[in-house]
C-alpha positions in Angstrom: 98.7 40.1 121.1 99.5 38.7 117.7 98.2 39.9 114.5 99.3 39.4 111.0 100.5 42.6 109.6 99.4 44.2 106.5 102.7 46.0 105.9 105.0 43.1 106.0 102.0 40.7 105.7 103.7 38.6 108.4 102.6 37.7 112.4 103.8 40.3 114.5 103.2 41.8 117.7 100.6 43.8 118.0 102.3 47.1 117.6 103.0 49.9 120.4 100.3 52.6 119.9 102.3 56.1 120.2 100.7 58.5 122.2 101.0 62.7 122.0 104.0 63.6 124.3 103.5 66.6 126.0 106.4 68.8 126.6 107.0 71.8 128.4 109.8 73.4 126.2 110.1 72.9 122.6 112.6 70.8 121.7 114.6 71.9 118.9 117.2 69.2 118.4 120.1 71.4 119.4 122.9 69.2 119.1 121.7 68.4 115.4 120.6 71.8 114.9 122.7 74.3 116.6 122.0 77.5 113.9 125.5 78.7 114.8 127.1 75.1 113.0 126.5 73.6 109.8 123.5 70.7 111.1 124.9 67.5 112.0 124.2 64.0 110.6 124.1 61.4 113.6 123.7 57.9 112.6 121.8 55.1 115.0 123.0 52.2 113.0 118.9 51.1 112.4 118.0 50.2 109.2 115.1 49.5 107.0 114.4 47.8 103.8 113.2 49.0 100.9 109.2 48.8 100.2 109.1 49.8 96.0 105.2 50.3 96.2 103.9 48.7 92.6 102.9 51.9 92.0 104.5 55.0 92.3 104.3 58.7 90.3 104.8 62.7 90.5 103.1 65.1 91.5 103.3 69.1 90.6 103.5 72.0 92.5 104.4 74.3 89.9 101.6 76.7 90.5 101.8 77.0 94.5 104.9 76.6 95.7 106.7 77.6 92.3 104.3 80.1 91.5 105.2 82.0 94.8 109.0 82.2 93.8 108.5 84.3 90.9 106.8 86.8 89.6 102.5 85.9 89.5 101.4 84.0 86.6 99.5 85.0 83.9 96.0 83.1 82.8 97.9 81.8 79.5 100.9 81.1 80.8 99.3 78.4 83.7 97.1 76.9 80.7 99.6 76.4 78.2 102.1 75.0 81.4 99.0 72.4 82.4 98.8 71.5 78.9 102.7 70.8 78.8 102.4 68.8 81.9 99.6 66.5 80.6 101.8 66.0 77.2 104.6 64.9 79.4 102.6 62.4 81.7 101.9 60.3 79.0 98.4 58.3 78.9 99.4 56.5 82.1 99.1 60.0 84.0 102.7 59.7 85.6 102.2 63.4 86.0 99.6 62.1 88.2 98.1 65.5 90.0 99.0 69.4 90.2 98.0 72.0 92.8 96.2 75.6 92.9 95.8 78.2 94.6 91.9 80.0 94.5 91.7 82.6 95.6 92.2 85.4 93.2 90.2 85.8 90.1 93.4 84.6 87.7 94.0 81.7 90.1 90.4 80.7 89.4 89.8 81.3 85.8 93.3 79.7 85.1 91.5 76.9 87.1 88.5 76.8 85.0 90.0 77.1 81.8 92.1 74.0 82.7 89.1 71.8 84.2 87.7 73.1 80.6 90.5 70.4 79.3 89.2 67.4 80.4 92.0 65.7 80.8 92.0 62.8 83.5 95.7 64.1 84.6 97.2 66.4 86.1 94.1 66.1 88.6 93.5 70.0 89.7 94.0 69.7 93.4 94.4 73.3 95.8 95.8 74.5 98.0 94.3 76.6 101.2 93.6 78.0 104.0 92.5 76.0 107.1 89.2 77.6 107.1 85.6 76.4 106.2 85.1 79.4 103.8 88.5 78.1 102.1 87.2 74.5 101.7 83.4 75.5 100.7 85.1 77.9 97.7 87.6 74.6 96.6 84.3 72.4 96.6 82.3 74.5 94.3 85.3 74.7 92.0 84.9 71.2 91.9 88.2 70.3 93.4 88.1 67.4 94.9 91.5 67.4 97.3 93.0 70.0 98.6 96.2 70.8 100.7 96.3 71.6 104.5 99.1 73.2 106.1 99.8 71.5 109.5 103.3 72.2 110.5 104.2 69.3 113.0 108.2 70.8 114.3 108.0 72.3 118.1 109.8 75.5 115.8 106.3 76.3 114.2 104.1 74.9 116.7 105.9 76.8 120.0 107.4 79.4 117.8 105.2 80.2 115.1 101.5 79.3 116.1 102.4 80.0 120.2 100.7 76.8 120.7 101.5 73.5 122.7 101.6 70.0 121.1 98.1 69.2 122.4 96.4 72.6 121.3 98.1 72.0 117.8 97.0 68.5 117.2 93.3 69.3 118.5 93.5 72.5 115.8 94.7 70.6 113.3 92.2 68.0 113.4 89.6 70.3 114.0 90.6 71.9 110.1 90.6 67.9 108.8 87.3 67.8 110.1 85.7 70.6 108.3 87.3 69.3 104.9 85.8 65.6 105.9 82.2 67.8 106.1 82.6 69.9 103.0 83.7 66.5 101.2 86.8 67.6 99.8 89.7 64.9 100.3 92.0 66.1 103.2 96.2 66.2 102.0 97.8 67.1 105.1 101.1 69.1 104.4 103.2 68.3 107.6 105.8 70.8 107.2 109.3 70.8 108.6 109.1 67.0 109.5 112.8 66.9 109.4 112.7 68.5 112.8 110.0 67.6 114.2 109.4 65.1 117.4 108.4 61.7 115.5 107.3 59.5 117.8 106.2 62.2 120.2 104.1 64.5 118.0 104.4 63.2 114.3 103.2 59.5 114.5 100.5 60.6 117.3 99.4 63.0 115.3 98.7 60.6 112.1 97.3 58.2 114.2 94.8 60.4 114.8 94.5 61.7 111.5 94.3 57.6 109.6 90.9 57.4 112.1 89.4 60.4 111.4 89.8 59.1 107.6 88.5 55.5 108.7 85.4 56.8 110.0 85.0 59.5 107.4 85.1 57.0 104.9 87.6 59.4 102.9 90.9 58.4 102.6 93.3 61.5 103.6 96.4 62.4 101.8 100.1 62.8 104.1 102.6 64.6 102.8 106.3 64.7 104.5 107.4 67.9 104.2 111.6 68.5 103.9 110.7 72.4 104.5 114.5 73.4 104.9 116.1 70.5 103.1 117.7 69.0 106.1 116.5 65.2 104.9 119.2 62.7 104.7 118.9 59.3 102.3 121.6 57.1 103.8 120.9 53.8 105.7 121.1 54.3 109.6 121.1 57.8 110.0 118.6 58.9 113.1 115.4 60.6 113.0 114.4 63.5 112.5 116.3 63.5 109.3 116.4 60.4 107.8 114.4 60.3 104.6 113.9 56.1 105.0 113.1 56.4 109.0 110.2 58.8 108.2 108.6 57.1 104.9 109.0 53.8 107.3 107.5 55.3 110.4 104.9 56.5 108.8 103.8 53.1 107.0 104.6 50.9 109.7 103.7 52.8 113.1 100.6 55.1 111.6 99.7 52.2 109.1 99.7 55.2 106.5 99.8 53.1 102.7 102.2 53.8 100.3 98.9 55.1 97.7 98.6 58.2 100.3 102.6 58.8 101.4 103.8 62.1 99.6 107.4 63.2 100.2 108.0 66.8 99.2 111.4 68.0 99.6 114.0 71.3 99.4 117.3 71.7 97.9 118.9 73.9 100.6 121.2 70.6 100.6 122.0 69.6 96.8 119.4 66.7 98.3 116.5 67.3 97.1 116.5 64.5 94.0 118.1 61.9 96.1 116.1 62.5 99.1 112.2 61.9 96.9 114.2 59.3 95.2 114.4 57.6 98.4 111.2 58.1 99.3 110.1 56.6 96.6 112.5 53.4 97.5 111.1 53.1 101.1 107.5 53.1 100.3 106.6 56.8 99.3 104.4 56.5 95.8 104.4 60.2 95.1 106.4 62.5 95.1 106.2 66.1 94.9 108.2 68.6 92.2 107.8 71.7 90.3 109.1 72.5 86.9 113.0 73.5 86.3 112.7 72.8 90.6 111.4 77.0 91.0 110.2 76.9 95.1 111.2 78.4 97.6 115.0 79.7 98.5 116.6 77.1 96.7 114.0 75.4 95.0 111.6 72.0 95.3 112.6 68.6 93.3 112.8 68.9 89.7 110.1 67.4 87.7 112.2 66.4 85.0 114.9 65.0 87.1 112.5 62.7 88.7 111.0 61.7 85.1 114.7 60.5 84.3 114.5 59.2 87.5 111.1 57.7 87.2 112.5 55.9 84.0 116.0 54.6 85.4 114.4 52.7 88.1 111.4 51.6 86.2 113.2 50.5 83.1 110.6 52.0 81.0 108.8 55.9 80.5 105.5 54.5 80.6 104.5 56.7 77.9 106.0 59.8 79.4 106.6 62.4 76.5 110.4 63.4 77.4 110.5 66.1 74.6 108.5 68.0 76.3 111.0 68.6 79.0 113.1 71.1 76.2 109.8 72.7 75.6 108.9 74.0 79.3 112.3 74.8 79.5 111.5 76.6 76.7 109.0 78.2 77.6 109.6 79.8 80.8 112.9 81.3 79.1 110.9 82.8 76.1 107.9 83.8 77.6 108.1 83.8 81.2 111.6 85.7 81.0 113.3 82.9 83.4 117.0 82.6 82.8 117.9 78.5 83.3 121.4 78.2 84.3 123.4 77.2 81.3 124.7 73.8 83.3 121.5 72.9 84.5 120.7 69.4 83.6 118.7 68.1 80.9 117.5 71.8 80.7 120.2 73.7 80.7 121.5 75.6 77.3 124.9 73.7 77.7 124.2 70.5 79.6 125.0 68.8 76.6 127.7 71.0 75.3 131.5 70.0 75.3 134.3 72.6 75.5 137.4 70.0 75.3 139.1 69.2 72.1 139.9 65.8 73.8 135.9 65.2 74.3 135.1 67.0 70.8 137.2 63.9 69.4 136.1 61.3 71.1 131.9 63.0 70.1 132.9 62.6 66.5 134.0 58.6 66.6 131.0 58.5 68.6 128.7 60.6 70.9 127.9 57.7 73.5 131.4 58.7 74.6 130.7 61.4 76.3 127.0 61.9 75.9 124.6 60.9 78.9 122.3 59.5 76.2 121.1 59.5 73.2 119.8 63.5 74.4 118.4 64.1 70.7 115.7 61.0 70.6 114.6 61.8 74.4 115.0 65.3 74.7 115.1 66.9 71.3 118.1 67.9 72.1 121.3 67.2 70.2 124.6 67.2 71.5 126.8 69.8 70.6 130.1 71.6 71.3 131.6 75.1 72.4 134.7 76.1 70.8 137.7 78.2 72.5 141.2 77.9 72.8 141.0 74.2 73.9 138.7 72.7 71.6 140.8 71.5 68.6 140.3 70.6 65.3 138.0 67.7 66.3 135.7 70.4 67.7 135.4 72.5 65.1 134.8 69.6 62.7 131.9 68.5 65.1 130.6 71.7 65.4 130.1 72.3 61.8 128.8 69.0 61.5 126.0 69.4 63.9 125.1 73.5 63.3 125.0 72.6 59.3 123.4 69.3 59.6 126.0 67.5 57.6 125.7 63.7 57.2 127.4 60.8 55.3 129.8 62.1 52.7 129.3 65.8 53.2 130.8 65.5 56.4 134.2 67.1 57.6 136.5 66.1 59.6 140.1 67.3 61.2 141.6 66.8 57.8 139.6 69.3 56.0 141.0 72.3 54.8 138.2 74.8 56.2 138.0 73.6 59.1 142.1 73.7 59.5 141.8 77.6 58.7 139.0 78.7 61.2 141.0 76.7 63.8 144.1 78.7 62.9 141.9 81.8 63.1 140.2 80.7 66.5 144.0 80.4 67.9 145.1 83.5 66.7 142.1 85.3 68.4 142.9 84.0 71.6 147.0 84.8 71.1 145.8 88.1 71.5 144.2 87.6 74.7 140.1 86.9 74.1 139.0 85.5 76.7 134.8 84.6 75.5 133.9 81.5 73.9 133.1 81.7 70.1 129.1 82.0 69.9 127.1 80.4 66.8 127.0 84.2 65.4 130.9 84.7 64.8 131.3 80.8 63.6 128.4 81.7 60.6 131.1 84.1 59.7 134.0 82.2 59.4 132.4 78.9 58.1 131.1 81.5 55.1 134.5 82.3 55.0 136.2 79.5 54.6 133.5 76.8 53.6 131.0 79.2 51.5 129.0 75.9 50.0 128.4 75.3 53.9 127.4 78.4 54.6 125.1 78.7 52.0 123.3 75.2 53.3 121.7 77.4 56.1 120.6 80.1 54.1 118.2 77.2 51.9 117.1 75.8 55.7 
């Protein structure tokens, strides 16, 4: 039978309809997986083109699956965090939703005092149990969607729930069904789709689920869950762990749109970014982050990479507040007590910083050098230098520059005297074996030293 397709928009064949396969052992993808070697990456060769949907945004899961990596959460610090978010989304509402938990008391006050806002985004989704008590206490929140766990790898469903394929899918839909009654919007978590059974459990499975939405009348969230970080991005690498295979599966075998594909990813790989930027190429339009990437074990997608991200393949912000980026990061070192890895990007204390002389130079002819971008206009964030043994009297110069805030004519360069005796005084620390880098502290000292009328500029600051 031919039909004319409304993912390609072309006359096709009329699709084969996947059905659940039953099995009588789990299968676990051995020669991919074998838990004694490093996972393999086997390639089939079949490829897919890229499906851009015209729209496509973030999503937050700072207070789920972040919140459960660290230390609970106070009341103020989740409001002054959702308020952050929405200044960074912009009015577009790039930032476009952000997920809950309910069921403690902080958990629903913070919820409240949020909802009290009124901003239009971050939406307040939650997250919960797959119980009818669970999506009754979401609904008179007033949370309209709400997140499902349904793990779709034989590893949870044989190992972890003791179930088969058949008495999972029938469970599962059984929980969709009791959020289609209480009227809350179903998004279905399918976790550890990376080594799960595609076409014998995963595309059955969301077959099922796109009709129970049809004849609900409610359109149902899926999200494609890289528990463990195994996804791969390249063209023609197999299933289950190709990141293009699954967000193509899922649009062209279950008919899932791009407006309700979610890919949520782990870093266990260094793939997280990469992997939800893919998604977003094959015909994802959300993807899922948390702030400074704090999840589980090694952590979910950055939100702030994916805002850069966002803006690289977009051309444009869209009215996303990049400052705000230096102020969560901010934030959860000041009063949160997180310590941010000094090389992290974009966040980190020194991702920015320069420690070679050679690179200190080539900053003060000009910072596009070696400077990712202009990191003061988009990040508050100017670019600056550490100074050690290797640093030069081009570093010095720029640091002194920079710390004072010197401009035009008041600026120094390698030819000024002061700047020629702290280097000589930097050197002489290190002849006798110091080992550190110079913090801002000891410079103060020797720029008073040397360049008192310099100094004295940060005392009037």
């Amino acid at each position: 039978m031919l039909e004319l397709s409304k993912n390609s928009n072309l006359i096709e064949n009329d699709p084969y309809r996947y059905q659940l396969q039953e099995v009588g052992e789990p299968s676990l993808f051995r020669e991919i997986y074998p838990y004694d070697e490093v996972p393999k990456t086997v390639f089939n060769h079949r490829r897919v083109d890229f499906a851009m949907p015209a729209e496509i945004y973030i999503t937050d899961t700072s207070f789920r699956d972040g919140q459960q990596s660290m230390a609970p959460y106070s009341v103020e610090q989740m409001v002054s965090l959702f308020e952050l978010l929405h200044r960074l989304s912009g009015p577009k509402g790039i930032i476009r939703q952000t997920e809950f938990f309910v069921y403690s008391d902080k958990d629903r006050k913070a919820i409240e005092r949020c909802m009290a806002k009124g901003y239009e985004f971050p939406e307040i989704t939650s997250w919960i149990r797959a119980t009818k008590q669970d999506f009754e206490l979401a609904k008179s929140i007033g949370i309209k969607e709400t997140g499902i766990l349904v793990s779709c790898s034989d590893y949870h469903i044989f190992k972890k729930l003791k179930m088969d394929r058949k008495q999972a899918l029938e469970h599962y839909l059984a929980v969709v069904a009791e959020a289609f009654e209480a009227g809350v919007r179903p998004r279905c978590h399918l976790e550890d789709i990376t080594r799960a059974d595609f076409y014998g459990f995963v595309v059955p499975f969301v077959n099922a689920l796109m009709d129970m939405s049809a004849q609900a009348g409610i359109p149902i969230k899926i999200r494609a869950c890289d528990t463990l970080g195994y996804g791969v991005p390249y063209p023609g690498v197999a299933l289950p762990r190709s990141v293009p295979g699954i967000i193509y599966g899922l649009r062209h075998y279950s008919g899932v749109p791009s407006s309700q594909i979610e890919w949520h990813g782990h870093n266990d790989f260094h793939k997280a970014v990469i992997n939800a930027t893919t998604a977003w190429l094959y015909g994802a339009a959300a993807v899922n982050c948390s702030m400074l990437g704090i999840g589980e074990r090694t952590g979910n997608v950055p939100i702030e990479a994916m805002v850069f991200e966002y803006a690289s393949l977009r051309g444009t912000t869209d009215g996303m507040d990049t400052t705000v980026i230096t102020e969560i990061a901010e934030f959860f070192e000041r009063e949160m007590g997180y310590r941010i890895p000094s090389m992290t990007p974009f966040v980190g204390r020194h991702f920015n910083l320069t420690r070679a002389g050679v690179h200190a130079d080539g900053l003060m002819k000009d910072e596009e050098i070696y400077n990712i971008f202009d990191t003061d206009r988009l990040l508050n964030r100017p670019v600056r230098v550490a100074l050690s043994n290797t640093s030069g009297l081009a570093g010095v110069a720029f640091w002194i520059n920079g710390y004072y805030g010197l401009t035009g004519a008041d600026k120094v360069d390698k030819q000024t005297g002061a700047v020629t005796k702290i280097k000589e005084e930097i050197d002489r620390d290190y002849d006798q074996g110091r080992q550190t880098l110079y913090s801002d502290e000891e410079l103060e000292v020797l720029v008073a030293r040397y360049a008192p009328a310099i100094a004295a500029r940060l005392a009037k600051r």
